[in-house]
C-alpha positions as a Python dict, from the first residue, in 0.01 Angstrom:
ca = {
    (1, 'X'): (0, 0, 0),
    (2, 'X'): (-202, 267, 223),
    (3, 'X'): (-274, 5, 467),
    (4, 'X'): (135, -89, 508),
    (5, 'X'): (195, 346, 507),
    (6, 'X'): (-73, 348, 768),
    (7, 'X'): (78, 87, 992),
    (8, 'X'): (422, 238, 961),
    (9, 'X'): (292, 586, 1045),
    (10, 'X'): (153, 448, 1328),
    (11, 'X'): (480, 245, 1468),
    (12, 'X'): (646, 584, 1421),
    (13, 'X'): (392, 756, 1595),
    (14, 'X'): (455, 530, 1910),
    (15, 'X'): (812, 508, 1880),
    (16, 'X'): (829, 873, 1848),
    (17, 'X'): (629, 913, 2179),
    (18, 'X'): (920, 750, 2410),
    (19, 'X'): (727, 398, 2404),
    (20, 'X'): (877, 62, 2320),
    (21, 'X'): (647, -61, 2193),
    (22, 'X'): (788, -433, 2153),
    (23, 'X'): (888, -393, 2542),
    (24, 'X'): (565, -360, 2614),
    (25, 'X'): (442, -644, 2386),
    (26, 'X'): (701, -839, 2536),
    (27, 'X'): (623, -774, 2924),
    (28, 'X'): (213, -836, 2854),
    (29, 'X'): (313, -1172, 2658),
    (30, 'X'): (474, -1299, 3006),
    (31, 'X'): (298, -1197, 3235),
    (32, 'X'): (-101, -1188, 3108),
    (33, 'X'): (-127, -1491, 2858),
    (34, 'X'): (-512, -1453, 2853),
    (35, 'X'): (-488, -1142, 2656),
    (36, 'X'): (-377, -1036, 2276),
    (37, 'X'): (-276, -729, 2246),
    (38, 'X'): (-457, -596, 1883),
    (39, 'X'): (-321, -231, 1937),
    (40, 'X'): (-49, 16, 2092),
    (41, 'X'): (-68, 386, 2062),
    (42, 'X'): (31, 676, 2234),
    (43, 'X'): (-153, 826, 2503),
    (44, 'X'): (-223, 1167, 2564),
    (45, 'X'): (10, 1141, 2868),
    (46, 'X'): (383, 1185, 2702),
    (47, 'X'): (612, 868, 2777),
    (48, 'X'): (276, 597, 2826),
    (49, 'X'): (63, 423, 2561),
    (50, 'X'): (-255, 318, 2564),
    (51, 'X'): (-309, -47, 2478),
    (52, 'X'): (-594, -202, 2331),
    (53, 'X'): (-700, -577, 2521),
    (54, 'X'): (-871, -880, 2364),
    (55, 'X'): (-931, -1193, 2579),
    (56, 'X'): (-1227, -1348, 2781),
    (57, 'X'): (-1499, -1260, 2514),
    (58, 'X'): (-1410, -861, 2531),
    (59, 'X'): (-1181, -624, 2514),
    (60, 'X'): (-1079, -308, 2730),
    (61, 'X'): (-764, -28, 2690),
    (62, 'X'): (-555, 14, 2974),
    (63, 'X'): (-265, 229, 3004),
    (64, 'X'): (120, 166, 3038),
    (65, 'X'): (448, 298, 3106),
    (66, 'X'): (670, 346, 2790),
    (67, 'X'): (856, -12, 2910),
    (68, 'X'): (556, -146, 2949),
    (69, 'X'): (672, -230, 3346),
    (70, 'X'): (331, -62, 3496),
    (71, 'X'): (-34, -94, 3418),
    (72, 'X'): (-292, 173, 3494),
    (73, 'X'): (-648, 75, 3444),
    (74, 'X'): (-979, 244, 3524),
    (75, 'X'): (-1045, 623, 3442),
    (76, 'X'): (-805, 848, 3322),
    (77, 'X'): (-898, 1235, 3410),
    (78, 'X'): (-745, 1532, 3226),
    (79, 'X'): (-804, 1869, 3325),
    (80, 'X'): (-942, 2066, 3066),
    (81, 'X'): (-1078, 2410, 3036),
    (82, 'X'): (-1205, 2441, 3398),
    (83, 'X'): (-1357, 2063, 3395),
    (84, 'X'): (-1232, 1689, 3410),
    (85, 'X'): (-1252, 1540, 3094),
    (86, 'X'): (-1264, 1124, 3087),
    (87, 'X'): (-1019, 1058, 2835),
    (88, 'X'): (-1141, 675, 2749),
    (89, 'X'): (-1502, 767, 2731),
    (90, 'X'): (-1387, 1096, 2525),
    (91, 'X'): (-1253, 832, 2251),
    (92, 'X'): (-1562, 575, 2262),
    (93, 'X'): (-1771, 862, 2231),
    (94, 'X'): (-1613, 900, 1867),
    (95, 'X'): (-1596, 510, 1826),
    (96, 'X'): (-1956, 487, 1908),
    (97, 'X'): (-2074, 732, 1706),
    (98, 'X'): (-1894, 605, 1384),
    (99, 'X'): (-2002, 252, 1453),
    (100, 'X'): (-2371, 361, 1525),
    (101, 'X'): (-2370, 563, 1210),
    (102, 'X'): (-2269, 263, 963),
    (103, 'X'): (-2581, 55, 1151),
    (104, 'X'): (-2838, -63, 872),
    (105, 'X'): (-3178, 120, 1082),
    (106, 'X'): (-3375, -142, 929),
    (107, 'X'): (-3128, -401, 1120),
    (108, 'X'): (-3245, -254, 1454),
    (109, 'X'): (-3612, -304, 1613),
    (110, 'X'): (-3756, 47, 1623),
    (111, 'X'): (-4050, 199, 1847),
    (112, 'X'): (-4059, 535, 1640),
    (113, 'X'): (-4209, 841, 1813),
    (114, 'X'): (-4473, 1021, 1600),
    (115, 'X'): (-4336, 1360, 1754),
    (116, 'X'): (-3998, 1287, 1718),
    (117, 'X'): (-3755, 1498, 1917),
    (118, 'X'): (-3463, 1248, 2011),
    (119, 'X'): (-3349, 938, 1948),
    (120, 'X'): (-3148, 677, 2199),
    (121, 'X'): (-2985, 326, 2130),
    (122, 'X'): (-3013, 81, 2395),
    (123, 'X'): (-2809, -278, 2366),
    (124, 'X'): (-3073, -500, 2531),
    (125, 'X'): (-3115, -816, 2678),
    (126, 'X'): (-3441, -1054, 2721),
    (127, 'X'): (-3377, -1168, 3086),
    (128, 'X'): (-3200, -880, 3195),
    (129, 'X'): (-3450, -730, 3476),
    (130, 'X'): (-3397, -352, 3398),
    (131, 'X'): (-3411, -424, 3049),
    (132, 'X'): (-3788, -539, 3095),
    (133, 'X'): (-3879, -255, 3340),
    (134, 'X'): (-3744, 2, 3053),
    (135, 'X'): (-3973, -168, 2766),
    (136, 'X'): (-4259, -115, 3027),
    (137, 'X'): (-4202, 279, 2984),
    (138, 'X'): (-4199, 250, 2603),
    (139, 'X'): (-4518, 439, 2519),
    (140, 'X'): (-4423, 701, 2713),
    (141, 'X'): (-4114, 752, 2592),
    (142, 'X'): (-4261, 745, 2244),
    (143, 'X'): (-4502, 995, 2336),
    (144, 'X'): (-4250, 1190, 2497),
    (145, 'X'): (-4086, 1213, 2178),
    (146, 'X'): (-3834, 988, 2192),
    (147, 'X'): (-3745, 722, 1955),
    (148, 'X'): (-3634, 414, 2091),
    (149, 'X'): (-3403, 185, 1903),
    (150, 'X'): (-3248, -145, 2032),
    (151, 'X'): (-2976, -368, 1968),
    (152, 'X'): (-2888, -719, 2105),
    (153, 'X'): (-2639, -789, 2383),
    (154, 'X'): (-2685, -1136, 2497),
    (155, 'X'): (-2515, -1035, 2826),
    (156, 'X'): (-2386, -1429, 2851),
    (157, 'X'): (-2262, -1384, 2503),
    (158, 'X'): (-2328, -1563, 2164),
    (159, 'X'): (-2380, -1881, 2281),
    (160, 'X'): (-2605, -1819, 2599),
    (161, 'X'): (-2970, -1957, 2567),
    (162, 'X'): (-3099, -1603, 2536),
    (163, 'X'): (-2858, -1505, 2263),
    (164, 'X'): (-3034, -1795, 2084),
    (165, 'X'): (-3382, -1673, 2201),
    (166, 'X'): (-3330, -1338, 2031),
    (167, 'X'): (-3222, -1454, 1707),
    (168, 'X'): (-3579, -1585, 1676),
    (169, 'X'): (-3721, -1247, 1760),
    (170, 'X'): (-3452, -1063, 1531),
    (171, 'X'): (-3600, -1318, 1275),
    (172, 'X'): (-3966, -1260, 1324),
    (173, 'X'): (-4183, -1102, 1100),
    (174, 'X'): (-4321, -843, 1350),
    (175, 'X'): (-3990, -796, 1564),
    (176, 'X'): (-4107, -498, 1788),
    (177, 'X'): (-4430, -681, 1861),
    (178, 'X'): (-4186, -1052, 1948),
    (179, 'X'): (-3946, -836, 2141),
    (180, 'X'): (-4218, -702, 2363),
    (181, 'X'): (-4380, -1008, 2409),
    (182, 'X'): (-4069, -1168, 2510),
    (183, 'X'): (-3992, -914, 2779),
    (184, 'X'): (-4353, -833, 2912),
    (185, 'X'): (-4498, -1206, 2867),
    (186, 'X'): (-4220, -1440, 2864),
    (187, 'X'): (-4332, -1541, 2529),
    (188, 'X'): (-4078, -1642, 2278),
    (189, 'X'): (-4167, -1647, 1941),
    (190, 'X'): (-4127, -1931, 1697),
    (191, 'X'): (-4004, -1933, 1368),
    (192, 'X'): (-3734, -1998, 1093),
    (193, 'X'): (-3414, -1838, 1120),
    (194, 'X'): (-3203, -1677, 833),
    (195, 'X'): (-2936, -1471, 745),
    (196, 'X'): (-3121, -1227, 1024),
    (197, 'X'): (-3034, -1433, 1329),
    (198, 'X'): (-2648, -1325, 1259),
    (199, 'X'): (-2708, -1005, 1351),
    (200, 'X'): (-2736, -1090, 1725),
    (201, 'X'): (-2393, -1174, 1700),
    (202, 'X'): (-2314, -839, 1494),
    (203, 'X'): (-2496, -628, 1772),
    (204, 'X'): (-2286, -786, 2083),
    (205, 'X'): (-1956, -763, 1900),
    (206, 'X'): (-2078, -387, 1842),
    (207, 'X'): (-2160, -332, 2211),
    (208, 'X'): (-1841, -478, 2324),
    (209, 'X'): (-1648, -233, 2105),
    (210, 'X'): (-1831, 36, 2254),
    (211, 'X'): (-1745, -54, 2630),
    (212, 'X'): (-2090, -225, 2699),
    (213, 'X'): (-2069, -364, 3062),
    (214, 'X'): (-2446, -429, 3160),
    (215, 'X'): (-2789, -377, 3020),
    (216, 'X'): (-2953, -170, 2945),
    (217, 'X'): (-2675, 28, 2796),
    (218, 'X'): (-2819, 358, 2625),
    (219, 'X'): (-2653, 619, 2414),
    (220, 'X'): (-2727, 888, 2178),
    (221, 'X'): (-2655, 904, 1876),
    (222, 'X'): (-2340, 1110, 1919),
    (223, 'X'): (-2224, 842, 2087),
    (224, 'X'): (-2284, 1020, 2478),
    (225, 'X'): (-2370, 752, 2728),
    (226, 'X'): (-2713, 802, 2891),
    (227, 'X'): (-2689, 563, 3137),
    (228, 'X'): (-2831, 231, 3230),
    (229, 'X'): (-3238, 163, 3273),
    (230, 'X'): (-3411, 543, 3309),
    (231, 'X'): (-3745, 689, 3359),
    (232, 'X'): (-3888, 854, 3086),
    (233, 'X'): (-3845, 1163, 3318),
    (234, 'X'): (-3526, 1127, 3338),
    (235, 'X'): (-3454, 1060, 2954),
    (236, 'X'): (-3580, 1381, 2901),
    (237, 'X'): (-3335, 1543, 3153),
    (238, 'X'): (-3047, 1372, 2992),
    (239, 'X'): (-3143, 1497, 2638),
    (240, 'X'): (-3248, 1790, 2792),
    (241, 'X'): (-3551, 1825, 2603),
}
């Protein structure tokens, strides 16, 4: 019942926006085929909506006009107390940091600082070149103060030989110790999987919802994006510690 006075709220919501909502439905059903659209809502900008993307292993927003006639994608700036304000990474900073919270800890592989000061997430990838040359920093960034944590995204998806290669390390009884062995030695480790190896899937479908492009892909844990691979001196200019 709160589900159906949710979804009504939020037809009303559009409709009361000046967006047709089924016009626009209608004109991305004929014209992009590859994509389902899995959400419509208004968008800060009265008369457009912002429209939630699924197709091709990922999903993005875009905007539209109310009829649904033009498509605006990349970065949409508003001009807010003295400074531009990125409006889609402004809502997958919230997304990100509700999604991050809910995270199991024990579900990620952990290098824990003793000194503790910060912590980052980084969606990471075995082959991914950056990705390696990050782990090679990890000490320091431990004894910088920073905790590092990681989470799988198979950047050729689920299915990709790597994707497979990291469900053994998610699996293996010392993960942090298989995960650096992987990217330092090119050593995979070998073992059973379980009910583990599923969360390589979980991570990537997580990293997708949060925008991940390319690894490594590092946030905090407010959901800010860091950036891609970065020194340990620059970590601790972006947390400004």
């Amino acid at each position: 019942m709160m589900a159906a006075l949710g979804l009504v709220a939020a037809t009303l919501a559009v409709a009361d926006s000046g967006v047709d909502e089924k016009a626009i439905r209608k004109s991305f059903a004929g014209t992009l085929p590859q994509f389902t659209i899995s959400k419509v809502e208004p968008a800060p900008v009265q008369g457009m909506a912002r429209v939630e993307l699924k197709g091709g292993g990922g999903s993005q927003w875009v905007y539209t006009s109310g009829d649904g006639r033009f498509v605006f994608t990349g970065d949409v700036l508003e001009l807010r107390d003295g400074k531009p304000v990125n409006l889609g990474e402004e809502r997958l900073e919230k997304v990100r940091k509700a999604g991050l919270a809910k995270v199991d800890s024990k579900r990620m592989i952990t290098y824990a600082a003793d000194d503790q000061k910060a912590e980052i997430y980084a969606f990471t990838d075995i082959t991914c070149g950056f990705c390696r040359k990050m782990h090679e920093h990890i000490e320091e960034y431990n004894e910088a103060g920073i905790t590092v944590h990681y989470l799988a995204f198979p950047r050729g998806g689920p299915a990709s030989e790597a994707a497979e290669d990291m469900r053994h390390i998610w699996c293996a009884k010392d993960r942090a110790a298989a995960l650096t062995d992987a990217k330092l030695k090119d050593k995979i480790v070998e073992n059973a999987l379980g009910s583990c190896a599923g969360q390589v899937n979980d991570e990537y479908a997580l990293g997708v919802e949060f925008g991940v492009r390319g690894t490594p892909a590092i946030y905090t844990a407010e959901g800010t994006q860091l950036g891609g691979y970065l020194t340990p001196a620059q970590m601790l200019q972006r947390l400004q510690l």
